[in-house]
LUMTOR-402056 format. One line per field, with one value per residue (C-alpha): x, z, y; residue number from 1; residue in one letter. Coordinates in steps of 0.1 Angstrom, whole numbers, padded with zeros to 4 digits. Layout:
BEGIN
x <- (X  ...)
z <- (Z  ...)
y <- (Y  ...)
nr <- (NUM  ...)
rest <- (a  ...)
//
This chain:
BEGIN
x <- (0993  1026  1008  0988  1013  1034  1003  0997  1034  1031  1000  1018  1044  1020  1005  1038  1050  1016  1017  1060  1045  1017  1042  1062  1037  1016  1032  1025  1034  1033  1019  1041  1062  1056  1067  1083  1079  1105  1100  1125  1112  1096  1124  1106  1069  1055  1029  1039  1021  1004  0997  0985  0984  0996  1004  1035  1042  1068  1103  1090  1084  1105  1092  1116  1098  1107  1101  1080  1071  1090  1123  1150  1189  1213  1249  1267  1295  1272  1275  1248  1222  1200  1193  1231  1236  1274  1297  1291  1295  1326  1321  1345  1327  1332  1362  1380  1371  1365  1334  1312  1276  1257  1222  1194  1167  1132  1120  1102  1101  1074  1051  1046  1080  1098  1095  1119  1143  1148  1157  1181  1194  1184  1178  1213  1195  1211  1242  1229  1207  1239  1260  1229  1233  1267  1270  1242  1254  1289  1275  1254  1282  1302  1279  1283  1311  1322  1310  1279  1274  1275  1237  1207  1194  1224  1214  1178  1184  1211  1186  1160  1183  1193  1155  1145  1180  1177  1138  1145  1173  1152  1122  1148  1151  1120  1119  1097  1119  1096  1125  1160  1176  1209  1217  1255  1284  1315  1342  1379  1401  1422  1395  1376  1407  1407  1372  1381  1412  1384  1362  1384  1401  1365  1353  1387  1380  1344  1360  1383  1357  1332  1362  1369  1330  1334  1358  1348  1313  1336  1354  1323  1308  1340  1336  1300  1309  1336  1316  1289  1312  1329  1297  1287  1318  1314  1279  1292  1319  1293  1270  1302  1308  1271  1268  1299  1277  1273  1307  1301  1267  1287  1312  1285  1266  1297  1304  1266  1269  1303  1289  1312  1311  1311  1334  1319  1343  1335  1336  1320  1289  1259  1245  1283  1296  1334  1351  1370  1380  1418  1417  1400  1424)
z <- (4627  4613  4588  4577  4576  4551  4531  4524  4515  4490  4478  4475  4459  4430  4424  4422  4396  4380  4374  4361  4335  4324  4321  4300  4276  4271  4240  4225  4187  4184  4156  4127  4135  4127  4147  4141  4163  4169  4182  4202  4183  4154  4143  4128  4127  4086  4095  4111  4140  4133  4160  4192  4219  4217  4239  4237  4254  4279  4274  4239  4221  4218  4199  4171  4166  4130  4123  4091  4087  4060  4062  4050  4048  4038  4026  4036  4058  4079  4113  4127  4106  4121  4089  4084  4069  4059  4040  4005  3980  3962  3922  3889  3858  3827  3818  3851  3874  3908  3922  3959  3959  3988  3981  4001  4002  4013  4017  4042  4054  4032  4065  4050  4047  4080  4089  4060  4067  4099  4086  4061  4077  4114  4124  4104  4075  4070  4064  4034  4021  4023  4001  3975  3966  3966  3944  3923  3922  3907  3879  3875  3877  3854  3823  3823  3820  3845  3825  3817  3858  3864  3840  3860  3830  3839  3870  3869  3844  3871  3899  3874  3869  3903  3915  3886  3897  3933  3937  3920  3944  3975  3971  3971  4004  4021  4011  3994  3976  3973  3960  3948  3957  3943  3972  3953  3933  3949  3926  3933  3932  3903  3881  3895  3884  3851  3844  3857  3827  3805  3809  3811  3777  3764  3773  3751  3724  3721  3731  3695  3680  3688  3680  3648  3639  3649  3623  3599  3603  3601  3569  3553  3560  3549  3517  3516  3522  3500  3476  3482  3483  3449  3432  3449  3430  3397  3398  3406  3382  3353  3365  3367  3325  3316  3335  3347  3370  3394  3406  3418  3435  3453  3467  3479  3496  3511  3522  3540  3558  3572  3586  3561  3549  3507  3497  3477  3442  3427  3391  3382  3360  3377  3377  3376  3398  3406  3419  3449  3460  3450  3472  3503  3505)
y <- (-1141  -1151  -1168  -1143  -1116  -1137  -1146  -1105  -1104  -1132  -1106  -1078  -1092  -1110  -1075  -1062  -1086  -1081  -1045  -1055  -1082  -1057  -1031  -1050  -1063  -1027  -1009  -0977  -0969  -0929  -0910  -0910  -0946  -0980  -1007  -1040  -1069  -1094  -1133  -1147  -1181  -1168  -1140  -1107  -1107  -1100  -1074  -1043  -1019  -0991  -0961  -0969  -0992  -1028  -1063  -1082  -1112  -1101  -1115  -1132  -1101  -1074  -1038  -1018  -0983  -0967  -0929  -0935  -0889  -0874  -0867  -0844  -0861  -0834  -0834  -0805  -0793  -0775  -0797  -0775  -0794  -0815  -0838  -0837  -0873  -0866  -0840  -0832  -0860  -0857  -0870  -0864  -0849  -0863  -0836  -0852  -0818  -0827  -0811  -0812  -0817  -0804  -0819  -0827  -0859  -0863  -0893  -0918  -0953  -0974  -0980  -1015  -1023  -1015  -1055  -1059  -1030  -1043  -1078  -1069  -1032  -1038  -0998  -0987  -0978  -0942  -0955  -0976  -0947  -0925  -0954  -0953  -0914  -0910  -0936  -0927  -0891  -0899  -0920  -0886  -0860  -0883  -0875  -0839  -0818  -0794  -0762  -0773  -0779  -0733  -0737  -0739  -0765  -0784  -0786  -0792  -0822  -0834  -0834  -0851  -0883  -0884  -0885  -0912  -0931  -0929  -0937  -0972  -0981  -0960  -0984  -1013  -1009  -1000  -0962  -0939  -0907  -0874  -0849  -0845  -0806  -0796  -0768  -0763  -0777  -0768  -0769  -0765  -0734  -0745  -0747  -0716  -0692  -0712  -0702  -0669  -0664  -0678  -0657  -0625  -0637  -0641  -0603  -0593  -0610  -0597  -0562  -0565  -0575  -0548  -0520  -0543  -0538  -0500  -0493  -0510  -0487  -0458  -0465  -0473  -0439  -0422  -0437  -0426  -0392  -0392  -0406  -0379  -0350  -0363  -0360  -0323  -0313  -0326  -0316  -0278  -0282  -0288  -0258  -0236  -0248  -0242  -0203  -0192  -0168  -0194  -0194  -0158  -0169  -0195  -0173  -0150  -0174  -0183  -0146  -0145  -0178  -0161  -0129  -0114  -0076  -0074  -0050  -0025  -0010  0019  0026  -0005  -0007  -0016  -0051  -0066  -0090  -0091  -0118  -0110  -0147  -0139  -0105  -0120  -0150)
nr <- (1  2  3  4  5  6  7  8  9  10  11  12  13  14  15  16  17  18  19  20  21  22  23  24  25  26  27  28  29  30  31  32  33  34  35  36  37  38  39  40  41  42  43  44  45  46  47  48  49  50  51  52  53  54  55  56  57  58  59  60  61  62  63  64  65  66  67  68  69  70  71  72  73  74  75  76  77  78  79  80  81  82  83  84  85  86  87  88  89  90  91  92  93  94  95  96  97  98  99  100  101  102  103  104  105  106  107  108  109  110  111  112  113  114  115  116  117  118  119  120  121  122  123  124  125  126  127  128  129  130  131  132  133  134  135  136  137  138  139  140  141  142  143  144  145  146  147  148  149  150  151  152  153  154  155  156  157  158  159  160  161  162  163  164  165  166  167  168  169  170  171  172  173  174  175  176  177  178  179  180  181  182  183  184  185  186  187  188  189  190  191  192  193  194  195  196  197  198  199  200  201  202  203  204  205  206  207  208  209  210  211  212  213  214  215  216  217  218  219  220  221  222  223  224  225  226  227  228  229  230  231  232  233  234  235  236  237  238  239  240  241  242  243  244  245  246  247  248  249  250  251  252  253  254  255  256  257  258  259  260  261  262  263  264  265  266  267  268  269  270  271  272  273  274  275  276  277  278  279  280  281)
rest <- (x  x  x  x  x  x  x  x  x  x  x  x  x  x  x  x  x  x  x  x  x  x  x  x  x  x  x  x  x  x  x  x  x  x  x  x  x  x  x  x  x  x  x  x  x  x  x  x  x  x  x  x  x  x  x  x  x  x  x  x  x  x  x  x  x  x  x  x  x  x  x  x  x  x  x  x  x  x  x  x  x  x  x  x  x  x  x  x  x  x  x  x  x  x  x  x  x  x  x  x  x  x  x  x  x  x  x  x  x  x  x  x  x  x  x  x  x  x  x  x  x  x  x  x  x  x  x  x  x  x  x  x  x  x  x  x  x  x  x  x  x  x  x  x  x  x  x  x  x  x  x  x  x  x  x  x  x  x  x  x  x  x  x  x  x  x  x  x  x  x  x  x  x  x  x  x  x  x  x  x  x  x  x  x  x  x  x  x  x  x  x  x  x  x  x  x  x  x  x  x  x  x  x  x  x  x  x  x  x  x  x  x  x  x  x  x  x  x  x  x  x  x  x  x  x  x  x  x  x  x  x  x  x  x  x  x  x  x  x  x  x  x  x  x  x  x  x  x  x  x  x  x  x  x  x  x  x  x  x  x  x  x  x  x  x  x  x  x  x  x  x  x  x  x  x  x  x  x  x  x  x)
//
C-alpha cells in the first residue's frame, strides 16, 4: 500500500511538472507584435514570430514581444500624453534664435526587422529614435531663419526635410516613418517683444506713408482746380471784352441763385440794365 501510494505521488508530481514544462514552452504573439526569439546557445534567432501560438524549448528559448501597430511619439511638455517621448526639442536657427519644437512621429517597427533591433537596441529603442530627431531637427532649424519659421510655407518645407531626413536614418534602425507634424515653434520672450517693436514700427511707417500718399492726392487736385478756376476766369474775362452785357448777366444769375430781390429804379429807359454790384456790396 505504501508502495502504491508513493507511486501515485511520483504521478502526480510528473503531471504536475508536465503541465509547468508545457506552460513554459506554449507562447502566444498578440495581434499587432512581432516576437523575437532568443537562444541561450544560438543568441537571437534571424526569422521573427508572427501572431499566434508558438513552442519554445523551455529554459533554451526565451520570447521578446515588440509592438509593431503604428505609433505616435510626441515632443511636448504636455506630461499627460501618452506618446510623450520627451520635451520639445530645443534647436538654434540660422540667425542664432533659440526656438522649441513640439512635433509629433508616426512610425512603426519594420515587422521583419525586430530580430535586428533587438540585437543592436535590445527593447530601448525609444531612446535612440528620440537621439535621431532631435538631432535631425537641429540640422533643420539651422537652415532657416527665425522669421521665416511664423510662415506656414516655412513650416511645411521644415516638416518635408525632416520626414525625407528622418525616414533614411528611421529605416537604419528597424523603423518605418509615415508622417512628420510640426504642432508649434516656441520661441523665446526676447525675441517675441522684438518682433512685437517690429512690427509696431512697421504699421508706422506704412501709416506715413499712406498720409504721405494722401497729400500728395490733395495738392494735385488743388492744382487742378486752380488750374480749372484760372481758365473760368480768363475765359469770362474775354466774354466781358467782346459784349460788355455779360457782366450784367452774370451778376444776375448771381442775384437768382441767391434768392435775392432786384431792386427796381425808376426813371430808367426800358430795356436797360444797371449795374448795382457797387450798391449791394
Amino acid at each position: 500500500m505504501f508502495g502504491l501510494g508513493l507511486k501515485k505521488e511520483l504521478i502526480l508530481i510528473s503531471l504536475f511538472a508536465l503541465l509547468a514544462l508545457v506552460s513554459q514552452s506554449v507562447r502566444i504573439v498578440e495581434a499587432g507584435r512581432t516576437g523575437v526569439v532568443f537562444n541561450i546557445s544560438g543568441g537571437v534567432q534571424k526569422k521573427p514570430l508572427k501572431e499566434g501560438l508558438h513552442f519554445l524549448i523551455p529554459f533554451v528559448q526565451s520570447l521578446i514581444v515588440f509592438d509593431t501597430r503604428l505609433n505616435t511619439y510626441s515632443f511636448t511638455r504636455d506630461k499627460m500624453n501618452s506618446g510623450r517621448l520627451g520635451d520639445p526639442i530645443v534647436a538654434k536657427t540660422s540667425d542664432g534664435q533659440i526656438v522649441g519644437i513640439e512635433m509629433s512621429l508616426l512610425t512603426q517597427m519594420i515587422h521583419d526587422k525586430a530580430p535586428e533591433v533587438y540585437q543592436k537596441l535590445r527593447t530601448d529603442y525609444a531612446q535612440v529614435l528620440k537621439a535621431k530627431t532631435g538631432k535631425v531637427m537641429q540640422e533643420v532649424i539651422a537652415m532657416q531663419v527665425a522669421d521665416a519659421l511664423y510662415t506656414e510655407s516655412t513650416r511645411k518645407a521644415v516638416s518635408k526635410t525632416s520626414l525625407e531626413l528622418l525616414s533614411e536614418s528611421f529605416a537604419q534602425s528597424g523603423f518605418k516613418l509615415h508622417d512628420v507634424l510640426i504642432r508649434r515653434i516656441v520661441f523665446s520672450k526676447e525675441y517675441i517683444e522684438a518682433i512685437e517693436r517690429k512690427q509696431i514700427a512697421l504699421q508706422k511707417a506704412q501709416l506715413a506713408q499712406i498720409r504721405k500718399e494722401i497729400a500728395l492726392k490733395e495738392k494735385t487736385i488743388a492744382i487742378i482746380q486752380g488750374e480749372a478756376k484760372a481758365k473760368e476766369v480768363a475765359i469770362k474775362g474775354g466774354a466781358i471784352q467782346a459784349n460788355p452785357l455779360v457782366a450784367d448777366l452774370e451778376y444776375l444769375d448771381a442775384i437768382e441763385s441767391n434768392n435775392l430781390d432786384v431792386p427796381v429804379i425808376t426813371g430808367l429807359k426800358s430795356n436797360a440794365f444797371i449795374n448795382l454790384d457797387k450798391v449791394i456790396r
